[in-house]
C-alpha positions as CSV (number, residue, x, y, z in Angstrom):
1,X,8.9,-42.9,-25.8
2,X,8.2,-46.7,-26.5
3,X,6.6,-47.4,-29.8
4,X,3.1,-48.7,-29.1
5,X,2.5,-52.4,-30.0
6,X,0.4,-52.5,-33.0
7,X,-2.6,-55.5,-32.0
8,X,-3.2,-57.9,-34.9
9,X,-7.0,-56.7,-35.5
10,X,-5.8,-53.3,-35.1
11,X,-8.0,-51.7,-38.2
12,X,-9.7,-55.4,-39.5
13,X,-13.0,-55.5,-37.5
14,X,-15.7,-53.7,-35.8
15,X,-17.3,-56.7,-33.8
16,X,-15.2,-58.3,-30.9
17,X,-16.8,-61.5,-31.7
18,X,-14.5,-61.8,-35.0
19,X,-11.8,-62.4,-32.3
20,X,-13.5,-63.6,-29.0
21,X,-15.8,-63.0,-26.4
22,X,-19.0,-65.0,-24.4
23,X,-21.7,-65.7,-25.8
24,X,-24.9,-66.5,-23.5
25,X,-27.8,-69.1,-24.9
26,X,-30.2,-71.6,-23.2
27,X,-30.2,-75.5,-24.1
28,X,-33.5,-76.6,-25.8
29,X,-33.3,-80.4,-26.2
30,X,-32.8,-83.3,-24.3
31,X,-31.6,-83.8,-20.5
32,X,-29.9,-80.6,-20.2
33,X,-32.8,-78.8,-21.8
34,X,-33.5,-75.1,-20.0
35,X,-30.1,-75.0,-19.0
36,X,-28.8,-71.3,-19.3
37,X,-24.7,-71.5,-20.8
38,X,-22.3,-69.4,-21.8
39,X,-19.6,-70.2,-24.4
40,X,-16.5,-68.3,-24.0
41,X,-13.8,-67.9,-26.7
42,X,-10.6,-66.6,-25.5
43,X,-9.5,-66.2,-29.3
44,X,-6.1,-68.0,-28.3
45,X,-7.8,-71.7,-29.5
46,X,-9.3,-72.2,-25.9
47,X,-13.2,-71.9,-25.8
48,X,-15.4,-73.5,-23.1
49,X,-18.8,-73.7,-22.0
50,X,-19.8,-72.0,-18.4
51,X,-23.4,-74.1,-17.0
52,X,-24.5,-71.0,-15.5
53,X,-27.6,-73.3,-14.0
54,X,-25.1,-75.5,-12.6
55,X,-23.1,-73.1,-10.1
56,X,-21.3,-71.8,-13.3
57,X,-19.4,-75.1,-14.0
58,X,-17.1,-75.6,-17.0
59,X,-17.7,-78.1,-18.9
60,X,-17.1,-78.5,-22.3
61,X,-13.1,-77.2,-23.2
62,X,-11.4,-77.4,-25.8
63,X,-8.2,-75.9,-27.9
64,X,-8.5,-76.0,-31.3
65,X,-9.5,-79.4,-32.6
66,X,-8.6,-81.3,-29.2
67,X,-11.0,-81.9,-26.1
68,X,-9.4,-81.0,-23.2
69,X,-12.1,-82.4,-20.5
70,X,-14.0,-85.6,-20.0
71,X,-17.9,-86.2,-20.2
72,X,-19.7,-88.4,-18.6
73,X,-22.4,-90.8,-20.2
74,X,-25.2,-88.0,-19.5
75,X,-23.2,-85.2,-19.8
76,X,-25.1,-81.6,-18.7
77,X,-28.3,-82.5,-17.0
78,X,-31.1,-80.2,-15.5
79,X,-30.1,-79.4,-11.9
80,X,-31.3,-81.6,-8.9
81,X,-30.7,-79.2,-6.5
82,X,-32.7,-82.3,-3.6
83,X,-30.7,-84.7,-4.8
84,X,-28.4,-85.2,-2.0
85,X,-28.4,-88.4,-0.3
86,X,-26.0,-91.6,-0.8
87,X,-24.8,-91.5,-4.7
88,X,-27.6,-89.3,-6.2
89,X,-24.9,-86.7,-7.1
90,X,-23.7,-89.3,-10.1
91,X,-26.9,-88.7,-11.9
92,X,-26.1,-85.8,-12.7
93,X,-22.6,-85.7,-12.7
94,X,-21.4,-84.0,-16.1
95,X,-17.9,-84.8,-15.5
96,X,-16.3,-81.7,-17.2
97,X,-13.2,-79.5,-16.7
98,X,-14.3,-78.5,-13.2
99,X,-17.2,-79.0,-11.5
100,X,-17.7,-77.8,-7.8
101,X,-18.0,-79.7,-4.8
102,X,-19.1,-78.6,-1.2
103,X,-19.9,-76.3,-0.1
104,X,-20.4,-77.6,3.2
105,X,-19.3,-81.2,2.3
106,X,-17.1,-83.0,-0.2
107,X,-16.4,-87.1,0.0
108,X,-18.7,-89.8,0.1
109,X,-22.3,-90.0,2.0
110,X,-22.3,-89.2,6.1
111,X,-24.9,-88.1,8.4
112,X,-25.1,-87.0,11.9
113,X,-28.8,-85.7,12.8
114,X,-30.5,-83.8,11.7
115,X,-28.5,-83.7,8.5
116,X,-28.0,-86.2,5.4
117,X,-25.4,-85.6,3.1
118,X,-24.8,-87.2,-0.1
119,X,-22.1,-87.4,-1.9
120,X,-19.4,-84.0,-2.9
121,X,-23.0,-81.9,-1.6
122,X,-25.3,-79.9,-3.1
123,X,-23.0,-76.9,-5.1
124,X,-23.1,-78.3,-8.9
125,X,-26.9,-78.6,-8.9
126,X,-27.3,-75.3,-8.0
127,X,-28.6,-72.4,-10.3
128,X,-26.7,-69.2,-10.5
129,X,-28.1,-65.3,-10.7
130,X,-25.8,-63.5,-13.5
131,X,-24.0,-60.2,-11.9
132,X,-22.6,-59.2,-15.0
133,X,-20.9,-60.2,-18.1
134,X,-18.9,-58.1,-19.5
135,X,-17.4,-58.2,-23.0
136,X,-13.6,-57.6,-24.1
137,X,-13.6,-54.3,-26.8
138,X,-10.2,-55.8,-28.7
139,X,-10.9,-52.2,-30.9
140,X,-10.7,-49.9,-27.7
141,X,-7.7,-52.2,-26.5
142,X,-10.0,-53.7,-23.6
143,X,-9.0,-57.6,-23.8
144,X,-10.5,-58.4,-20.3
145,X,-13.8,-60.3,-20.3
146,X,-15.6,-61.7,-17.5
147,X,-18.7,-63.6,-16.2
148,X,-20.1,-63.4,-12.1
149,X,-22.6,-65.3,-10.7
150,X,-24.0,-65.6,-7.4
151,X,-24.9,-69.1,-6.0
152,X,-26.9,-69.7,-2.6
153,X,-26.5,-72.9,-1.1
154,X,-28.8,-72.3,1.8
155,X,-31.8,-74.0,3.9
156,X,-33.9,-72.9,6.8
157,X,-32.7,-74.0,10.2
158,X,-29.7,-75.1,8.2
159,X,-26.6,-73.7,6.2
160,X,-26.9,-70.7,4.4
161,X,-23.4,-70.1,2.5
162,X,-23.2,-67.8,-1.2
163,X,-20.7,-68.3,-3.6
164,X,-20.3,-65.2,-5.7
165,X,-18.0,-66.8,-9.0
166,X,-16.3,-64.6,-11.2
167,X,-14.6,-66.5,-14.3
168,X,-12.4,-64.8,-16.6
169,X,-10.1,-64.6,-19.5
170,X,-8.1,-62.0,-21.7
171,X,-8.7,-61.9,-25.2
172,X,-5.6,-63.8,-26.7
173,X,-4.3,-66.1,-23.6
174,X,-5.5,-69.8,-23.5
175,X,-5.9,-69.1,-19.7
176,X,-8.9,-69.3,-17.3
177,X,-9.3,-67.5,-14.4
178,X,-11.4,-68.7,-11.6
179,X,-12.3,-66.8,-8.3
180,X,-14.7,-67.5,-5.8
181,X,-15.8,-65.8,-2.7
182,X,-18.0,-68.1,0.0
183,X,-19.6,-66.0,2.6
184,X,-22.0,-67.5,5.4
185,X,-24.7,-65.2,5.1
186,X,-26.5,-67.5,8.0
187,X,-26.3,-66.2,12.3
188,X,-24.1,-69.4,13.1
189,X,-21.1,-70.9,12.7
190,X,-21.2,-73.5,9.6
191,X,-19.0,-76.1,7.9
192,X,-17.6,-75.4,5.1
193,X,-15.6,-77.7,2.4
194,X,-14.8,-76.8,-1.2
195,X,-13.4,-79.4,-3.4
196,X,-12.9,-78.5,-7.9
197,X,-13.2,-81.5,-9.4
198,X,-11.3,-81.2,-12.3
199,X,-12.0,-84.0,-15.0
200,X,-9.5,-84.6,-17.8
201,X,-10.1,-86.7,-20.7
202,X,-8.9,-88.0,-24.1
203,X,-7.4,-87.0,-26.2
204,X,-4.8,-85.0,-23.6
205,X,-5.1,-88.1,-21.2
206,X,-4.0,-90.8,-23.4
207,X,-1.5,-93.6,-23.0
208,X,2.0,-92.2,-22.3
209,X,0.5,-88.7,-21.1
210,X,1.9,-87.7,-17.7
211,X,0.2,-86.7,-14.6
212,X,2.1,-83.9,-13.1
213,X,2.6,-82.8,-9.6
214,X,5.3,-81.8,-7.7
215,X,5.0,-83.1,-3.7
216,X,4.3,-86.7,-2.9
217,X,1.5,-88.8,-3.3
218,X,-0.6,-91.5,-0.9
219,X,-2.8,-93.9,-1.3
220,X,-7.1,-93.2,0.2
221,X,-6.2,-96.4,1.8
222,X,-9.3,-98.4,0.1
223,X,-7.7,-101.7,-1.2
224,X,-9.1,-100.6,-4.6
225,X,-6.4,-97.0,-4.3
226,X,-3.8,-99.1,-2.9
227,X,-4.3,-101.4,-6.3
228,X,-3.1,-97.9,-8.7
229,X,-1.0,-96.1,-6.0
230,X,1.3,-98.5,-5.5
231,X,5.1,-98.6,-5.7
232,X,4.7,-101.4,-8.0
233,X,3.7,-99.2,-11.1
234,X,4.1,-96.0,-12.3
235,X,0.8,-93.8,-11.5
236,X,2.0,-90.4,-12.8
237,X,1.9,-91.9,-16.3
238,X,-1.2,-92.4,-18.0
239,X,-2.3,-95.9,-18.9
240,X,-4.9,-97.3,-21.8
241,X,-8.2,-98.6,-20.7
242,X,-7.9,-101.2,-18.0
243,X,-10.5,-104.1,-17.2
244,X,-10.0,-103.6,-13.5
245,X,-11.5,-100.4,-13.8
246,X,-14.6,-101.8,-15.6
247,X,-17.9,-100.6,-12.9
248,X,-16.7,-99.0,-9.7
249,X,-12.8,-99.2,-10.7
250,X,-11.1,-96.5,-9.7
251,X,-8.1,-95.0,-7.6
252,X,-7.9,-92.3,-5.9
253,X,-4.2,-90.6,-4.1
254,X,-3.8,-87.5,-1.8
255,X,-1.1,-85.4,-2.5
256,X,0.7,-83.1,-0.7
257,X,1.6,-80.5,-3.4
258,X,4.8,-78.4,-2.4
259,X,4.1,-74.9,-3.5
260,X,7.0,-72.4,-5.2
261,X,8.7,-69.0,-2.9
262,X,5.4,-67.4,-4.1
263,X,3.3,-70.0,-2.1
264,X,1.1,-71.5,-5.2
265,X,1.2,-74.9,-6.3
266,X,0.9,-76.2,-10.1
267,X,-0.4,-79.7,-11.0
268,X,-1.9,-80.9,-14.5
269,X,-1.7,-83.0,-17.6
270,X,1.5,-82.8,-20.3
271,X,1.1,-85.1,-23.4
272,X,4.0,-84.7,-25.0
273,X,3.0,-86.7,-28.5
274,X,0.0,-84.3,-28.7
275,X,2.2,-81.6,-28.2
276,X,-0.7,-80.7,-25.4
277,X,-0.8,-79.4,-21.9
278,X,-2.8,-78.4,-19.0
279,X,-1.8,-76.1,-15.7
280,X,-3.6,-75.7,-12.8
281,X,-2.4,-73.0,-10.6
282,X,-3.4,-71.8,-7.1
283,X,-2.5,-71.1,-3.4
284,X,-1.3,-73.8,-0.9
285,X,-2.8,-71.3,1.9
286,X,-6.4,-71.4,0.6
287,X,-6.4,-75.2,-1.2
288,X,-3.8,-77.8,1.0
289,X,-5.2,-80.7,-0.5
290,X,-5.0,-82.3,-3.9
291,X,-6.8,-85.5,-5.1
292,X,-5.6,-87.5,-8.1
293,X,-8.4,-89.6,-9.0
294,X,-7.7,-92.2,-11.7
295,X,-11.0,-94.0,-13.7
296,X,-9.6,-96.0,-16.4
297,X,-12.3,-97.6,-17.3
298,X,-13.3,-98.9,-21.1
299,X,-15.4,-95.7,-22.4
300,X,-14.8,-93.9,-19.2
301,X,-11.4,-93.2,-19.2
302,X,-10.8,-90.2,-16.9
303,X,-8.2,-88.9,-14.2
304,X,-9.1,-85.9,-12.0
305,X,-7.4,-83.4,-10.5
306,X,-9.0,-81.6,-7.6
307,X,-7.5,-78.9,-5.6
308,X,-9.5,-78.6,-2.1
309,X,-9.8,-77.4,1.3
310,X,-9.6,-81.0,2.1
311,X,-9.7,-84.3,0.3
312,X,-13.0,-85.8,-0.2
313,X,-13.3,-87.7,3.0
314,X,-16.2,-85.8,4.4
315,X,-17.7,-83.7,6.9
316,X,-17.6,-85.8,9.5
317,X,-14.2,-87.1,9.3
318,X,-12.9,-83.7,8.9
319,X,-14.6,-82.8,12.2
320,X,-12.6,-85.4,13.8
321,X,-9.4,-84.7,12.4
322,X,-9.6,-81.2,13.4
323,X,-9.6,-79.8,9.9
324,X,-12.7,-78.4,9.3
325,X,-14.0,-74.5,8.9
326,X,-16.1,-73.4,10.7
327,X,-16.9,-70.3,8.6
328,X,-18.4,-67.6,11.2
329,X,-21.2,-65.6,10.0
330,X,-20.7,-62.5,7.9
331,X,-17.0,-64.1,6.8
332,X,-16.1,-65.2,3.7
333,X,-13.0,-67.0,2.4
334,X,-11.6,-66.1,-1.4
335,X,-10.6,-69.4,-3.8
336,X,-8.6,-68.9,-6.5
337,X,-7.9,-71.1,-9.7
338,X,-6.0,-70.9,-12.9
339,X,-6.1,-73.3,-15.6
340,X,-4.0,-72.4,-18.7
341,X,-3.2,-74.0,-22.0
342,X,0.3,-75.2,-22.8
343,X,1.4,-75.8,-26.0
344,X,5.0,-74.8,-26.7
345,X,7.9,-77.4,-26.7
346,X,9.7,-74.8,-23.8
347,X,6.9,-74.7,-21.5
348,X,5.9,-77.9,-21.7
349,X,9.1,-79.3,-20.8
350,X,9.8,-76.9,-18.3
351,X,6.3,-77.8,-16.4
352,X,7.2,-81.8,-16.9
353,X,10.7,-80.7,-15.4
354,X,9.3,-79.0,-12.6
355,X,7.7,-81.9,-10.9
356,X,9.3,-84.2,-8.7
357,X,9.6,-85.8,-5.4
């Protein structure tokens, strides 16, 4: 019989928050004041704050002493769940390691009547209802700990989609797990569009740091995209602060990730100097598009990656292309997202090595 591994606490505590766990609290000052959060420690030097009153975000991550996500000038906010027409959704944009867009719209403002929609939609100003939260017992061996919410995007006459959001970790992995389950709960068909917008920030994006994807990339076709995604530079490698980017500067690329034999595709950030890295993992089948949005502006100095149903060109584009779901009532569709820590020399070359045209 195999010798049992012995676990490193095995004996040494009688709390599981000496190791890890989530901890749930409410903010009490300033913009983001009432907000209910959870802090979760994976007791691998990855902790991270869940928004449960903003459709169970992440926002603040870190590992160890390093920030792995960017935040915006307001950071966490009370929700605005009415704020969704033209660019409203940037008030209370947190930034942050993911924040969710849709759910029946992601991309810029469109309307058709009766319906106005603003900007990447309504899901990240929506409050959540706490399922359960349950704790890893590192004594009993149990190194499992979760969080599910349920979030209800929904309107008389109009859409009426949930999002039941489980995040979760083990106790000892820098790895988050993400999965979330939209189901129309309404008696007609209804659009639906899912978009995580996945904000990196300094110090893991820094000059040097790499972007890393493997597929190929092209520009939104705005004159401003064309300006970063252009053969003329280099846009997988991160550059300093640029003045062009001062404002509305920006970039965005759509790329057209090619998944491994097992069908899931891997994009993220590798700074080598730091010694830092970050993996997103998930399925070609239920996320086919990825947006690399690059913001290099002078104290907002950002790239995002965002695995979606589709890129953010909205609702009504979608339509026309012939690529948006129609989710029939009672059905759901399942999302599933990985993010994960990389910090050895082998696994950070081998994710750098494993992109490519």
């Amino acid at each position: 019989m195999a010798k049992q591994k012995t676990l490193p606490w095995e004996g040494k505590i009688c709390n599981h928050s000496a190791v890890g766990g989530i901890e749930t609290s409410v903010t009490d000052d300033g913009p983001g004041r009432g907000n209910r959060i959870a802090w979760v420690n994976t007791g691998a030097g990855l902790r991270f704050k869940v928004v449960i009153d903003r459709a169970m975000d992440i926002v603040d991550a870190f590992h160890n002493q390093h920030s792995l996500a960017w935040l915006s000038h307001g950071g966490i906010t009370a929700p605005q769940p009415h704020a969704n027409s033209g660019i409203e959704w940037l008030y209370s944009f947190a930034g942050g390691l993911v924040t969710t867009c849709g759910l029946t719209h992601v991309g810029g403002p469109n309307e058709d009547v009766p319906m106005n929609r603003g900007l990447h939609d309504r899901a990240s100003n929506l409050r959540a209802s706490i399922e359960s939260i349950i704790q890893p017992d590192p004594i009993r061996g149990r190194l499992d700990m979760s969080i599910t919410g349920l979030v209800k995007h929904s309107m008389l006459f109009g859409p009426n989609l949930e999002l039941r959001r489980t995040i979760s970790c083990t106790l000892g992995s820098p790895v988050i797990r993400m999965r979330d389950v939209v189901t129309n709960c309404g008696n007609l068909p209804c659009p639906h569009m899912l978009l995580y917008h996945c904000n990196f920030g300094w110090p893991l994006v820094d000059a040097g740091a790499d972007i890393v994807y493997k597929g190929k990339c092209q520009s939104f076709g705005r004159d401003i995209d064309d300006a970063i995604f252009s053969s003329n530079r280099n846009y997988r490698k991160c550059p300093g602060p640029l003045e062009s980017h001062r404002g509305f500067g920006e970039g965005c690329g759509v790329i057209d990730v090619r998944p491994d034999a097992k069908g899931l595709c891997a994009a993220g950030i590798c700074n080598e100097k730091l010694g830092l890295g970050v993996k997103i993992t998930y399925k070609k089948s239920q996320l086919p598009a990825l947006t690399n949005w690059q913001h290099w502006g002078f104290g907002e100095y950002v790239t995002g990656l965002e695995p979606g149903t589709n890129p953010p060109i909205g609702q009504n584009a979608a339509k026309e292309q012939k690529k948006l779901i129609m989710l029939a009532p009672g059905k759901s569709r399942t999302y599933e997202l990985e993010i994960a820590v990389l910090t050895e020399d082998k696994e950070l070359r081998r994710f750098l090595q494993s992109a490519g045209e």
